[in-house]
N, C-alpha and C positions, 0 to 999 in steps of 0.2 A: 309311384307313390313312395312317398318316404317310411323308414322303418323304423321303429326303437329297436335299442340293441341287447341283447339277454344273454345271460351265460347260465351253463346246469353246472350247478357245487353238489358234486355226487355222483361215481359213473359205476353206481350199481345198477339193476334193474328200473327201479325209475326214472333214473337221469338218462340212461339208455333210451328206456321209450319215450321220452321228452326229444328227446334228441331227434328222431324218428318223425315224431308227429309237429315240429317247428320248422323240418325243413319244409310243409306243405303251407305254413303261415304266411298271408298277404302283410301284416302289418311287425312280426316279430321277425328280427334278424339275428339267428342265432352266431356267435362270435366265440365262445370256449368254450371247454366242458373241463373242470375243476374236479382233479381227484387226489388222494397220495397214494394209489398203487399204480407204476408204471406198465403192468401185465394187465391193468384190467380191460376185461375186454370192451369195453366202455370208450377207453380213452385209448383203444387200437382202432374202433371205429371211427372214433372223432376222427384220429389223425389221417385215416383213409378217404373220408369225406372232405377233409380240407378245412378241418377245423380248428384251433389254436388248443390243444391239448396240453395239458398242465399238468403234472404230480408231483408239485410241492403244497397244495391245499390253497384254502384260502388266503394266506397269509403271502402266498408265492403272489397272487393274482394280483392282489392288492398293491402291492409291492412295486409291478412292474407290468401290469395291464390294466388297474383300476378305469380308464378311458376307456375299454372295451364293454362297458356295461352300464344302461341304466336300471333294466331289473334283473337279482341275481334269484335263480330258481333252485331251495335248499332243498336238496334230497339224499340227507344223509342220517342222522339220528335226533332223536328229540334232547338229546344228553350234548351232542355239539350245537344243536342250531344254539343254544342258548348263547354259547359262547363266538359263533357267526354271527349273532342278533345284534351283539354290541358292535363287533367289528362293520359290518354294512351299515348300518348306524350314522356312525362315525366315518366311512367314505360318503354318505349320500347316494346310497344306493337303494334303492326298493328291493324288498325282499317278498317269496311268495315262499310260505313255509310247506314243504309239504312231509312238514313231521308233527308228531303232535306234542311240539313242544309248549302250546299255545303262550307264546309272547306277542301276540297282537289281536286283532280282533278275527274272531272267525267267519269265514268266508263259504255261502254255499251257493254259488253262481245262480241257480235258478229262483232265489231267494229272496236275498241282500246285498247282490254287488254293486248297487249304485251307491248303496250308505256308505262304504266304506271306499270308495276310488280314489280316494286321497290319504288314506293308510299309508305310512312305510313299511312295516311290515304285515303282511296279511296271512294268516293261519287257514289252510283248508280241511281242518282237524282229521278227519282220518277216512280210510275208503269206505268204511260202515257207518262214517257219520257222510259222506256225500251223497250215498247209496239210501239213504232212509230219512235222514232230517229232512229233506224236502215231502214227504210224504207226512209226516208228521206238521209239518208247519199246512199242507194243505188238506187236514182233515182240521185243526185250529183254528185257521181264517175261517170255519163254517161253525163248527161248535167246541168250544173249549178245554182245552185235553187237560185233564188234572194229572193224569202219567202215562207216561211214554215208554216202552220196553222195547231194545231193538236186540236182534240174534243176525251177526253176521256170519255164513259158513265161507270160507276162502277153504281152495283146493294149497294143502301142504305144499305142494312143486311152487307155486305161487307168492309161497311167504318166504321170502328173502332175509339174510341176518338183521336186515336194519327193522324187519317188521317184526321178525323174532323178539329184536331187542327191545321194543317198543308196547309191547303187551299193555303192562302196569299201565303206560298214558294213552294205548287204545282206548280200555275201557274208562278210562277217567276225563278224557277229551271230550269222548264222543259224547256221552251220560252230561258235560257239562252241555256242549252245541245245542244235544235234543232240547233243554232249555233255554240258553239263550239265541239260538236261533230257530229252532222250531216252536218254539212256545210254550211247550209242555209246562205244567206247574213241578212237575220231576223226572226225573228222565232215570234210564238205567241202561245199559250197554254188555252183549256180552258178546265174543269172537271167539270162532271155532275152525280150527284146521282138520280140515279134514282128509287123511290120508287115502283115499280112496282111490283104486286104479280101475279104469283110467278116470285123469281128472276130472272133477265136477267145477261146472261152472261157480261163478258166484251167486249165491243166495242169502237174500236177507227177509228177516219177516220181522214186522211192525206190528207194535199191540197197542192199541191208542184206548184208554180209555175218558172217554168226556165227562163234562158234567152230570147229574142226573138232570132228566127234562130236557136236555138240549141236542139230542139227535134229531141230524134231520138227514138219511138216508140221501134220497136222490140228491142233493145240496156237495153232501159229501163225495158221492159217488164223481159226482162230476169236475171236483176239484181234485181228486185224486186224478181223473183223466186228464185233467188239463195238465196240472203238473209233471207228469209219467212225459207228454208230448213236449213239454218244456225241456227237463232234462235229454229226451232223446236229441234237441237240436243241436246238444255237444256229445254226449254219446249216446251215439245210434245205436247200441247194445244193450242201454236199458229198456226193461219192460214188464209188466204187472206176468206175474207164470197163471194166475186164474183171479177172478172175479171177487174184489173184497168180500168179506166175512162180516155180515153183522149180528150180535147176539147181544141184546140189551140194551146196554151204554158202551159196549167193548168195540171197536171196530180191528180188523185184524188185516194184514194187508201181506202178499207174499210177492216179492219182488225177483228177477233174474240181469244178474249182469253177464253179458257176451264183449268178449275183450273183440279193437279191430283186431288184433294179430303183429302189430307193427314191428315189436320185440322177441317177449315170449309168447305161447299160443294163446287163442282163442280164450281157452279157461281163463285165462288171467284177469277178470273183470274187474278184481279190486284193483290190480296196477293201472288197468284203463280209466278206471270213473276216477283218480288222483288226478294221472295226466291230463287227460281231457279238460277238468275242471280247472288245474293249474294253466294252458292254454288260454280258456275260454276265461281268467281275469286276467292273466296278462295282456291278451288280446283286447280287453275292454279300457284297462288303464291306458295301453299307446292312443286308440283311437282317441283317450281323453286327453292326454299330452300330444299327441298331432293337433287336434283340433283347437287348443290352446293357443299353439305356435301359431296358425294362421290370424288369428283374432290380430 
């Protein structure tokens, strides 16, 4: 079977475990990993793997590999992708943002991804908007959420400088997503590191609150199930930690993410639900650009 070809621009912690989880891809053929530091160990692993390891940045790649890629997977800051937004752009290149720089439309695989498969650049806004917009878009589809409130806790060993650097458009990305892709009439977002030894996995919890008049418990309950089983068919490490909460019009939801382990350990669930998610639309755009070619 034929492959589309992908490079990771970023060989921090996510472009790492991207790197990890493409070599198991049937339809993604990973071809660089794009960094500018030549120590990182990112781009010691590429080069051990047999992969075309780059540390002049984007600008190198473009330059003198541009053929080596039809989608290019940004994992580096929401302050450069802006500035790689224009340059992939302008080669014809698909881009899969996985900062929350949001210049394209946002993307929550278990969601929206067929609306947007013909994006060039596609936004997967942040690990607590992948982690909880889907939850929030499946208590919506049943009765109408007027606001949305998410708390992500990420384990500190976990938050890496590019997530550090990132805060301000964590919660500004994610508070946008909970409405325009989960449906909320307002959203709000907040992220919590937690220094806690040893690490705690990832946890988020969801506060939906609906119309008045328009709860319908079992309805919801079971949309939330479907959904939970939706997200697990790209990461198997999501899953509800106990039984939604209903109290009035509020519905309350507490979620756990378990990383595979590919990169950093287990805890790392908010690096997992990026990757996986980042995966599961590039995986969906080749199969639409294979199936294309054949027509």
């Amino acid at each position: 079977m034929s492959k589309v070809k992908v490079a990771i621009l970023g060989s921090g912690n996510i472009g790492t475990d991207l790197m990890m989880k493409l070599e198991r891809s049937e339809t993604l053929e990973l071809t660089a990993v794009i960094g500018i530091d030549p120590e990182s160990d990112g781009l010691r692993r590429a080069r051990e793997l047999g992969y075309l390891a780059i540390d002049t940045g984007l600008q190198g790649f473009l330059e003198h590999h541009a053929d080596k890629a039809d989608i290019v997977f940004d994992a580096t800051s929401a302050k450069a992708h802006i500035r790689h937004a224009k340059m992939l752009k302008e080669a014809g290149i698909k881009a899969i943002d996985m900062t929350p720089a949001a210049r394209g439309p946002f993307v929550v695989p278990s969601v929206n991804m067929g609306a947007n498969i013909e994006a060039d650049n596609i936004n997967l806004i942040t690990c607590g908007g992948q982690a909880t917009i889907p939850m929030v878009h499946a208590v919506n589809r049943v009765s109408p959420v007027e606001y949305a409130e998410i708390v992500a806790t990420i384990s500190s060993r976990s938050a890496g400088p590019g997530t550090r650097a990132n805060i301000d458009e964590f919660t500004e990305t994610t508070s946008l997503g909970i409405v325009e892709v989960g449906g909320a009439k307002k959203g709000k977002a907040i992220i919590i590191l937690n220094p806690a030894e040893p690490p705690i996995l990832m946890r988020d919890t969801v506060y939906c609150l609906v119309e008045e008049g328009a709860m319908n418990e079992a309805k919801i309950l079971a949309s939330i199930r479907e959904m939970e089983k939706n997200v697990q068919s790209y990461v198997p490490g999501y899953r509800l930690r106990t039984e939604p909460i209903f109290d009035g019009n509020k519905v309350t939801i507490f979620l756990e993410v378990e990383g595979a382990g590919d990169y950093l350990p287990t805890y790392s669930g908010n690096l997992d639900i990026m990757t996986a998610a980042g995966v599961k639309v590039a995986e969906e755009f080749a199969k639409n650009q294979l199936a294309k070619q054949l027509v």
